[in-house]
N, C-alpha and C positions, 0 to 999 in steps of 0.2 A: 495231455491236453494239447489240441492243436492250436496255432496261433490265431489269431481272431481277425477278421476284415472290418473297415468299419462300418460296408454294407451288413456285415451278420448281428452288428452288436446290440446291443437293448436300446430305447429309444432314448434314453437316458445319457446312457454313453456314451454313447454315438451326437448324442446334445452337446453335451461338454470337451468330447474330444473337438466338434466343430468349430465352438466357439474358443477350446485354446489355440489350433490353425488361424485362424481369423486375427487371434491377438496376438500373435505372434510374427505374423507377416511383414510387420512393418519395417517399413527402412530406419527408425526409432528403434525397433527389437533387433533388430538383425546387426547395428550399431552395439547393442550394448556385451548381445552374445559374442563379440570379434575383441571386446577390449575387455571385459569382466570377467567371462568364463574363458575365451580359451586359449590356451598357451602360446606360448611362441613357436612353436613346432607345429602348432594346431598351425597358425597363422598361416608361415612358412607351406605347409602342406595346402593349402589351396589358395597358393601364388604369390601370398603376400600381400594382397591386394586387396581389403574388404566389398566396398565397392563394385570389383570386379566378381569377386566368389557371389557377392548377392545378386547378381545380375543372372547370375549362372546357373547357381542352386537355390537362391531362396533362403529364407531364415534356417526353418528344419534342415533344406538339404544339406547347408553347409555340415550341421549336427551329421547326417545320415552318412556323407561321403566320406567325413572323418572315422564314425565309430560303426561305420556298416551295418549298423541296426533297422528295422522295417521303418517306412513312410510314419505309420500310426506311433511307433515306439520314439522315434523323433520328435514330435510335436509333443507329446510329453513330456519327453527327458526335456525338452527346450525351455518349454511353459514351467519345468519345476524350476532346472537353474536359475530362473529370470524370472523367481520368485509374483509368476502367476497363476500358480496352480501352487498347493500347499500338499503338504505330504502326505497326508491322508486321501486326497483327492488323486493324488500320482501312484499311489500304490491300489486304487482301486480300477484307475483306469487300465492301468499295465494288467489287473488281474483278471479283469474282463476282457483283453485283447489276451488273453492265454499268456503272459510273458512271463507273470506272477505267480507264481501257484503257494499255497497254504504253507506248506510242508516242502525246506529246500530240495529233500529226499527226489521228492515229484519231481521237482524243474531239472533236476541233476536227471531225474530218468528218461525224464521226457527231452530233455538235451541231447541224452545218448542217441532214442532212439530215432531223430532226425539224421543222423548219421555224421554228425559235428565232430570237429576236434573239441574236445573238454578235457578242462584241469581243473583237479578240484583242489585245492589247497590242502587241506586238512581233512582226514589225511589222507596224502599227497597219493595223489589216482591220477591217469588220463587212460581216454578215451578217443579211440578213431576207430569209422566206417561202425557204427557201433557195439565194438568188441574194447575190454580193457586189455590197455598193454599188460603184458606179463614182466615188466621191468619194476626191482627193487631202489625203489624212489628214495626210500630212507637210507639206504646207503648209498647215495647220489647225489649229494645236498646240492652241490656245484653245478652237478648236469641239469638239474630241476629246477636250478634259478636261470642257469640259460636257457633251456625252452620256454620257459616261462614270459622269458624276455622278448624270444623271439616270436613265442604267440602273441604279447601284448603290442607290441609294435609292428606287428603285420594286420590283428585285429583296426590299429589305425592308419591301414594303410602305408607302413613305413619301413622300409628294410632295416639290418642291422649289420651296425659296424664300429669298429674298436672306439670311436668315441663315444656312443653310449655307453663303456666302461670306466668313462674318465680320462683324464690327458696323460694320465701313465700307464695307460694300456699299451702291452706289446700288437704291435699290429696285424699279426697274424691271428689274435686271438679267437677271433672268430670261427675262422676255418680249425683253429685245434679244437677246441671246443666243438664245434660239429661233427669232426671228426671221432671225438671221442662220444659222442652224444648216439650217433648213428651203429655203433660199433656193440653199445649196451645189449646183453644177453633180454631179446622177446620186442626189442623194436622195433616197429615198424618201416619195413624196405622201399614201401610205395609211401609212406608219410617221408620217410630220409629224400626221398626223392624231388618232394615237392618244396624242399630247402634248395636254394638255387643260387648259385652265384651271378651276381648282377654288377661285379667290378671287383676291383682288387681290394680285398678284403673285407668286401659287403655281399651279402645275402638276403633274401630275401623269401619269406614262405608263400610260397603262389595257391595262398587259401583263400576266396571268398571271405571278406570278414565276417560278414553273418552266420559262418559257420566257424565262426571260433569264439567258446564261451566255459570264459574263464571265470571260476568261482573260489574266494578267498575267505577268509574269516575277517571276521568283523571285528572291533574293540570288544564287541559284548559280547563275543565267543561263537555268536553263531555265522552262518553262513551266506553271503549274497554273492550277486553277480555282477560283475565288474563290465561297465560299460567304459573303458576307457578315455 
C-alpha cells in the first residue's frame, strides 16, 4: 500500500487530520510537546531553543525534523502524544494515510518494497535497496544491537559516538564495531559505505530518516514500528 496524501484521503480523514493540524499549531502545543514529550536530545537536536525551533518548524515540524516521518504522519503522532487525538483515532488515521496496514506482515513488505533500510526485530532480518541481507543476525547479537543503534540515531537525525555507550566506553568503539559490522559475510558494501565518519570517533548513517524503518516487538509479542 502506498502512502496516502491528504489531498487523496476520504472526506472524513482528511476532516480530522485537519482539524488535528489546526489543534496542534499552537504556541500552547508546541510549548508543551518541547517540555512533556521530548527528550533532551530531542531538545538539544533542534538548538536548544524552543521558541526558536517553533518559529522554524512549527509544532509538527519540530515532530518531522526529529523523527523524519511525512507532514501527514506528524500531525498525528503529535495530536496523539498530546493526548488530542486518542488511540483509536491515531491508529485509523495512520491507516488511511497508508502507514498502518492490518497485518505487520504488509507494512514490513510494503517497507521493503519502498526500497528503505529495515530492521525487523524479531526475528532479527534487515533489509536494503530491497533485497534481505544474507547476514546470520542470530549469531551477531552484538553487531545487531550496534546497527540497530546506529539506524536508530540516524532515523533521529543523530550520529553516533562512544558516549551513547556509557561513560566507560572505550573510544574507539565505534569505529571497531563498524568495522567488524561491515566485514560480516553478505553485507552490504554500498550500505557500509553510507556509515561515514564525521570526527573522531563519531559516525554517522547518511540515510534519509524516512527511509529507515525500524520494527521491534512489543510487550504483547507482536510487532510495531518504532517512530523514535
Amino acid at each position: 500500500m502506498a502512502v496516502a496524501t491528504a489531498s487523496s484521503l476520504s472526506p472524513r480523514a482528511r476532516e480530522d487530520l485537519t482539524t488535528s493540524a489546526v489543534r496542534i499549531r499552537s504556541f500552547v502545543c508546541a510549548d508543551l510537546l518541547w517540555e512533556q514529550v521530548l527528550t533532551e536530545e530531542d531538545r538539544q537536536g533542534l538548538g536548544g531553543d524552543w521558541e526558536a525551533a517553533y518559529r522554524k518548524y512549527g509544532t509538527a515540524g519540530m515532530w518531522r525534523a526529529l523523527r523524519g516521518v511525512s507532514a501527514e504522519r506528524a500531525v498525528v503522532d503529535v495530536a496523539h502524544r498530546l493526548n488530542l487525538l486518542d488511540a483509536r483515532g491515531c491508529r485509523w488515521l495512520l491507516r488511511e494515510l497508508g502507514e498502518v496496514l492490518e497485518s505487520p506482515r504488509a507494512l514490513i513488505r510494503a517497507a521493503v518494497a519502498t526500497g528503505a533500510l529495515v530492521l525487523v526485530e524479531h526475528p532479527r532480518r534487515a533489509y536494503w535497496n530491497r533485497r534481505k541481507l544474507p547476514v546470520a543476525w542470530q549469531r551477531h547479537s552484538a553487531l545487531w544491537d550496534f546497527l540497530w543503534t546506529v539506524c536508530s540515531r540516524a532515523k533521529a537525525r543523530k550520529p553516533i559516538d562512544r558516549w551513547v555507550f556509557g561513560n566507560g566506553a572505550r573510544a574507539n568503539i565505534v569505529t571497531q564495531q563498524k568495522s567488524r559490522l561491515v566485514k560480516l559475510p553478505g553485507f552490504s558494501a554500498d550500505l557500509a559505505a553510507r556509515l561515514k565518519p564525521i570526527g573522531r570517533g563519531t559516525h554517522q548513517l547518511d540515510i534519509a530518516p524516512a527511509l529507515i524503518r525500524l520494527f521491534e516487538r512489543s510487550p504483547n509479542g507482536s510487532l510495531w514500528e518504532r517512530t523514535p
